[in-house]
C-alpha positions in Angstrom: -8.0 -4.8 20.4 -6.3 -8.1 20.5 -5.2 -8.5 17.2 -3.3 -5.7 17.6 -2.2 -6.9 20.6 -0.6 -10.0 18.9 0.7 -8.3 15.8 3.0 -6.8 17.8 3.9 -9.5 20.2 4.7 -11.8 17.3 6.9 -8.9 15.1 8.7 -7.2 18.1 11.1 -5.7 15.7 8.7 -4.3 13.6 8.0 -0.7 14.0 4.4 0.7 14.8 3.0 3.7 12.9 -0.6 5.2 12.9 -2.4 5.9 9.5 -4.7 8.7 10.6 -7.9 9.8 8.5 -7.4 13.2 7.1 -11.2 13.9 8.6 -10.1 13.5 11.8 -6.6 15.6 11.8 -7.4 18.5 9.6 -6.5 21.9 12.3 -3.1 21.8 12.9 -1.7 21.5 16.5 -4.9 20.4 18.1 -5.5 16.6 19.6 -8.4 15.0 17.9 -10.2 11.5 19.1 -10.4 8.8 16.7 -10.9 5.2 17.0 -8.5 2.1 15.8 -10.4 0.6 12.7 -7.9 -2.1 11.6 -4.5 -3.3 12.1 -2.4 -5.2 10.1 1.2 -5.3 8.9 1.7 -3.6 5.8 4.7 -2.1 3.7 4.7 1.9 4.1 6.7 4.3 2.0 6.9 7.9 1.4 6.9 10.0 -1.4 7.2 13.5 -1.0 4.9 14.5 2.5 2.2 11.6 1.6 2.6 7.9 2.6 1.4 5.1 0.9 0.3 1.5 2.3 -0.7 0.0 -1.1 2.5 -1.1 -3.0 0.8 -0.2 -6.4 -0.2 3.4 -5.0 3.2 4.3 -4.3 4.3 2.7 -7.9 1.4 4.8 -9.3 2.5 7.9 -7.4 6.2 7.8 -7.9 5.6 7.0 -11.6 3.2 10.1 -12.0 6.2 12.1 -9.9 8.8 11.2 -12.5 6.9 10.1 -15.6 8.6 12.1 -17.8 12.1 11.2 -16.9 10.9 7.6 -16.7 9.0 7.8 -20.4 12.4 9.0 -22.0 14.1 6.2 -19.8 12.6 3.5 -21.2 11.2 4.9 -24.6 7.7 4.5 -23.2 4.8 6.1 -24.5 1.7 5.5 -22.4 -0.8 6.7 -25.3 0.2 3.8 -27.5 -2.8 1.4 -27.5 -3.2 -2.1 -29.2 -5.4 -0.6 -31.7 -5.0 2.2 -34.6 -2.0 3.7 -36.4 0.8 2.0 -34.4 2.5 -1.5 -35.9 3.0 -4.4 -34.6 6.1 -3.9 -33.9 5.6 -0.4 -32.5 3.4 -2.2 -30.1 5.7 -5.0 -29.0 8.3 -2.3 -28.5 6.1 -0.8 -26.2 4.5 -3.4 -24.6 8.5 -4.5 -23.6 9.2 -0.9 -22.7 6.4 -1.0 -20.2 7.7 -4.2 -18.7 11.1 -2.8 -18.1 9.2 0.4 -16.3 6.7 -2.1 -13.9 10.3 -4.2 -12.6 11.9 -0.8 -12.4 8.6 0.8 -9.9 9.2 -2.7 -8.6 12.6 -2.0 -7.5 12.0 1.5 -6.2 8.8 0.2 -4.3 11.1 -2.7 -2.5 14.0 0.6 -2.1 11.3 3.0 -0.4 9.2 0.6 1.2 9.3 -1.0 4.6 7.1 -3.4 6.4 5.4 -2.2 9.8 2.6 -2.9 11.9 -0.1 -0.2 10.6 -2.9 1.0 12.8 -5.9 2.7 11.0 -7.5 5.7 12.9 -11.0 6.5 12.1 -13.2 9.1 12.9 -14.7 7.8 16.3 -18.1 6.2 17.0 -19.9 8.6 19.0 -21.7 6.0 20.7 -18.6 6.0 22.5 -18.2 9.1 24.0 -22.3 9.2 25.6 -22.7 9.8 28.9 -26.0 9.2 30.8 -26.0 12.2 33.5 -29.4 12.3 35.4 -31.7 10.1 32.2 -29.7 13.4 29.6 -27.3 12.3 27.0 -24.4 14.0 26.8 -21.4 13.5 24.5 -18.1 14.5 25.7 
């Protein structure tokens, strides 16, 4: 895979980490087969046992984590929509409230997250592993 190749010629500094299907790694302490699908460099963090390469994932993820805590925080109430009971100025309130939380997952996205040459590991194309033993296919 040259691309791969390059990515890590040109970001030497960069560390290398393998984003594994969870089809492919599901019995613990066994060596499975799987195929590199993509490479790229991507920012990874970690919250709780589960990483995340999609900045808004983690920010979803810590936010459902802590959205409690971050609610009373920043007197954000998620129900509020632009439409029934609420005022205008309920609204605006919100809608401000809500800005403060998005820079604040901002931050904690930039904190938790760090850039890194991510390899995606797929469930192998069996094509692959065929064998032509005496005009029989076999797969290994």
């Amino acid at each position: 895979m040259p691309e791969l190749i390059k990515l890590i010629t040109e970001n030497p500094d960069l560390p290398i980490v393998a984003m594994v299907d969870g089809e492919i790694v599901e019995d613990p302490g066994m060596m499975w087969l799987g195929s590199i699908t993509n490479a790229l460099i991507s920012d990874i963090g970690l919250i709780g046992e589960r990483y995340y390469d999609d900045r808004e994932d983690f920010k979803d993820a810590y936010y459902c984590k802590h959205d409690e805590e971050l609610d009373q925080r920043f007197n954000y109430k998620p129900c509020i929509g632009t439409w029934g009971k609420y005022t205008d100025e309920v609204i605006k309130a919100n809608d401000e409230a809500e800005k403060m939380l998005e820079a604040f997952l901002d931050a904690k996205a930039d904190e938790y997250m760090r850039k890194a040459i991510v390899i995606y590991v797929r469930e192998p194309d069996s094509k692959i592993l065929r064998r032509q033993i005496n005009g029989r296919t076999y797969l290994w």
